[in-house]
N, C-alpha and C positions, 0 to 999 in steps of 0.2 A: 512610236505609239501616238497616235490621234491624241491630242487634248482636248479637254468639255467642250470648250468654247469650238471648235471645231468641227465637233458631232451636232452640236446644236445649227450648228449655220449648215450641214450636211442635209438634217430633219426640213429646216426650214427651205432649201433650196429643192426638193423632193415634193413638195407641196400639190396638190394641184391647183391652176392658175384660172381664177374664175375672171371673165370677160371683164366684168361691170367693175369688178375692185383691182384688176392692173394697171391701170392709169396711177392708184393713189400709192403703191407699191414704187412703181417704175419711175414715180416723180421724187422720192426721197433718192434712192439710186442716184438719179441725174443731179438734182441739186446738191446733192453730198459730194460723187465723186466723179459728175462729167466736166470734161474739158472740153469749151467749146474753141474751135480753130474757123478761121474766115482768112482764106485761100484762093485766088482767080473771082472774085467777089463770090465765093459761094461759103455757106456755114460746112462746115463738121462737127459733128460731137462724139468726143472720147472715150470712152468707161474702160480701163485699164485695170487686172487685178491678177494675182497667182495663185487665183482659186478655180477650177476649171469647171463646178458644179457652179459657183458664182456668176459665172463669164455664160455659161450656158441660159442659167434662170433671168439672166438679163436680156436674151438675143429672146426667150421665148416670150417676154413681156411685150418687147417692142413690139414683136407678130402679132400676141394675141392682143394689145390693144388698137394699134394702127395697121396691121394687114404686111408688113414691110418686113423685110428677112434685113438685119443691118450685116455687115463683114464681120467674121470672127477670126481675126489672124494670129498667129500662135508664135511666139517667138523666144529663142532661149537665154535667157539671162547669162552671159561668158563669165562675167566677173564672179569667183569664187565659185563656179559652176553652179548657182544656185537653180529653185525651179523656172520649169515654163513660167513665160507673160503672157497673159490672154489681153486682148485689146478688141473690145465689140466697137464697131467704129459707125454711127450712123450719117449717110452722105446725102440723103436724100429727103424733105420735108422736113429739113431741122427745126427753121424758123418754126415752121405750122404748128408743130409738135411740142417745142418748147411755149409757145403759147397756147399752146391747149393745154397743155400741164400748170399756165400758170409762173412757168420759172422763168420767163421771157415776157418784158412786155415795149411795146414799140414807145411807152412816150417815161418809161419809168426804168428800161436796163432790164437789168439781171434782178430776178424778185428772189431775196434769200427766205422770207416768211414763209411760214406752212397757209396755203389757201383756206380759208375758212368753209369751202365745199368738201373740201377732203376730211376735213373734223368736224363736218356736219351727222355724219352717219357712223354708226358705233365701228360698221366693218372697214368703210374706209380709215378711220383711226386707226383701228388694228392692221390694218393692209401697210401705213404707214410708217408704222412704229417697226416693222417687221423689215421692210426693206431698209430703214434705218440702220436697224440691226446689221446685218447682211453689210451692207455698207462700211460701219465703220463699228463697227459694236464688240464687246470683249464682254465674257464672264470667268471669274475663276471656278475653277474644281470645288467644290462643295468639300473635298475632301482636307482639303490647305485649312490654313489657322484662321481665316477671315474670308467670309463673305461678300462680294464686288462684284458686280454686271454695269456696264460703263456705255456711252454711245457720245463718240468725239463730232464735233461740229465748227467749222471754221471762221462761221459767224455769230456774231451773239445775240443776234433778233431770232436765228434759227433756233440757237442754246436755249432762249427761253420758249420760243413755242412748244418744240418738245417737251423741257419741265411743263408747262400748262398742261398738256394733252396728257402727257403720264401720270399727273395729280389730281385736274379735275375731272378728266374724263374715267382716270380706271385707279382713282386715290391708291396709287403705289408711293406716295410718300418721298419722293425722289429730290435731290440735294442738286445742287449746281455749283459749279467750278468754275475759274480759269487758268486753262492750262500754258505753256510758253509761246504754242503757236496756233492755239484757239481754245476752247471751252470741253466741259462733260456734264454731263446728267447724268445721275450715277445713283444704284441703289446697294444697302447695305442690309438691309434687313434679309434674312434665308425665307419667309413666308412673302416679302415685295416680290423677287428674285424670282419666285416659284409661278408667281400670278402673273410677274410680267410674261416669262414661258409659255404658262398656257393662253395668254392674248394675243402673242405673236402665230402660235399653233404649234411651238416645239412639244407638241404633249409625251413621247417618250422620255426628250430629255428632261422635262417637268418633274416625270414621275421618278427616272433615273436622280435627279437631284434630290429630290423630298426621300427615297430610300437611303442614299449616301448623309442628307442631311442629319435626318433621324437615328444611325445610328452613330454618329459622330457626338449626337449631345448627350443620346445613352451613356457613349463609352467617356463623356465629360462628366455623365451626372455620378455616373460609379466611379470614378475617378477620384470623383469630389465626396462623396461616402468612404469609400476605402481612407484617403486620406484624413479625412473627420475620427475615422474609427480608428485610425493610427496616431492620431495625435490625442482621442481622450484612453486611449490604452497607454500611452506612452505619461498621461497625468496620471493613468490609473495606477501604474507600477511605480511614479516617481513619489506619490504620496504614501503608497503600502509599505515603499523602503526607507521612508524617514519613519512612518511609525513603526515598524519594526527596529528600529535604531532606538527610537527612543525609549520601548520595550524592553530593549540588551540593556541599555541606560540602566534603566530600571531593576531590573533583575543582578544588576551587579552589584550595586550600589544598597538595596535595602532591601529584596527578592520579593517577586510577586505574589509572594502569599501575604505579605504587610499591606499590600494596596489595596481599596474598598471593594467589596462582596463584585458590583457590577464590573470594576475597571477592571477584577484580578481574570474574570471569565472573557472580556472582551480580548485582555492581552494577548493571554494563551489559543486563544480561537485565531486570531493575525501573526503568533508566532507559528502556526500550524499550515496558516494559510496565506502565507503572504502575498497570493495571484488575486485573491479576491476582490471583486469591486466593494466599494461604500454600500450597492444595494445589495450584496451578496450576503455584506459581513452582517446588514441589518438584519435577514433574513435569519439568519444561524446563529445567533449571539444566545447561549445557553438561558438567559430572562426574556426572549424576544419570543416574536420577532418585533420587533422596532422600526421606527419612520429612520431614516437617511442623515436628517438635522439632527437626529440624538444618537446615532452612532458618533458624528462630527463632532458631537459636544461632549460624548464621552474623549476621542481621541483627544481632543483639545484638551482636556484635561490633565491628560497623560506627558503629554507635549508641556505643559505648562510645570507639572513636578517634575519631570526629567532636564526641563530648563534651568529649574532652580536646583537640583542636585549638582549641575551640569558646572554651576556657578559657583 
């Protein structure tokens, strides 16, 4: 069975792929997870993954922003027979390419920062944030005991642009880490979790999560009533059966018709009815009905001669 996180990256890779915003998409991809190789002096760049909708929305990025079909080679993992490897392999205009992206620059290296043209424009944010996702990004089932949508980063100049961009540009509130072999930006809250969905454009899974979430905190919130109602029931019986104890006290020792006009009516109404709540007994109490504080202060009373007979 498919896992969330899984469906989500399914939704997201189904997308359709608009010209102007696949540069800012296909640029987190590469700086995330291309490897670049320099071979007979020529560049290569790598994007490896065992996801074959992944592998796919990558080769059509490269097309629809530079015109170029790269390799898509499919090969099978032996060990433990696990899944196919997709490897989009691009051989041709690496350099040009990584410096139009921004991730390549000739007098500076490998630029791990997010370009400030790409978080110039709300959709390139969102184009962004999206292939990040796709990249390296996890969320759990809404269904499980806690709430987490995460996107790992190897650098920590990377680490924080993305917190920037997920705080101030679309204030999800977003935490940051460091993990053993790099960093997270990580959200916790089920309504961040929902907003960051609909920004990337998983909107089924959005809507799928807010269904799953909503009735998860029903079935907490009734949870949490039933249990409330099981514990002042369980006061309610534990107090009806000391005053009915102290009632029998009573009754054996000096019998209830010696006891004063109100306490004799109150007894026999709790020896009749011992399920009854404090507002029940106020309710029915033969001189009543009475406030709650003067049923308790009659019982008090009761309690207090029964203690001293008791003695």
């Amino acid at each position: 069975m498919a896992s969330y996180a899984s469906k989500v990256k399914k939704e997201l890779t189904s997308l359709p792929i608009h010209a102007e915003h696949a540069k800012a998409e296909l640029a987190a991809f590469l700086r995330m997870n291309g490897v670049l190789n320099f071979h007979d002096r020529k560049f290569s760049l790598d994007i490896t993954t065992e996801n074959p909708a992944i592998a796919r929305r990558i080769f059509s990025l490269i097309k629809s922003a530079y015109g170029i079909e790269p390799l898509l080679i499919v090969s099978r993992k032996m060990k433990l027979k696990k899944n196919n490897q997709y490897l989009v392999r691009l051989q041709y205009h690496v350099r040009e390419i990584l410096t139009n992206l921004e991730i390549l620059s000739p007098a500076a290296g490998i630029i791990t920062r997010i370009p400030p043209r790409i978080t110039a424009s709300r959709e390139g944010a969102m184009s962004y944030l999206r292939g990040a996702f796709l990249a390296s990004g996890s969320v759990n089932n809404p269904t499980t005991s806690r709430y987490h949508l995460e996107i790992y980063s190897a650098y920590a100049d990377h680490n924080e642009d993305l917190l920037k961009l997920m705080n101030h540009y679309f204030q999800l509130n977003a935490k940051s880490t460091q993990r053993r072999r790099g960093y997270i930006v990580y959200l916790k809250e089920a309504e961040k979790i929902g907003d960051f969905l609909h920004i990337v454009g998983a909107l089924n899974a959005m809507l799928a999560f807010e269904d799953l979430r909503i009735m998860r905190d029903m079935r907490n919130s009734v949870n949490r009533l039933v249990n409330c109602d099981t514990a002042n029931l369980k006061k309610t019986a534990t107090a009806a059966a000391k005053q009915v104890e102290d009632i029998e006290l009573l009754e054996r020792k000096i019998g209830i018709d010696n006891l004063p006009e109100k306490l004799q009516g109150l007894a026999r109404l709790r020896l009749a009815n011992p399920e009854l709540s404090l507002k029940e007994v106020a309710e029915q109490v033969p001189d009543g009905p009475i406030s709650k504080s003067g049923v308790n202060h009659r019982f008090k009373k009761i309690h207090e001669l029964a203690k001293n007979l008791g003695e």
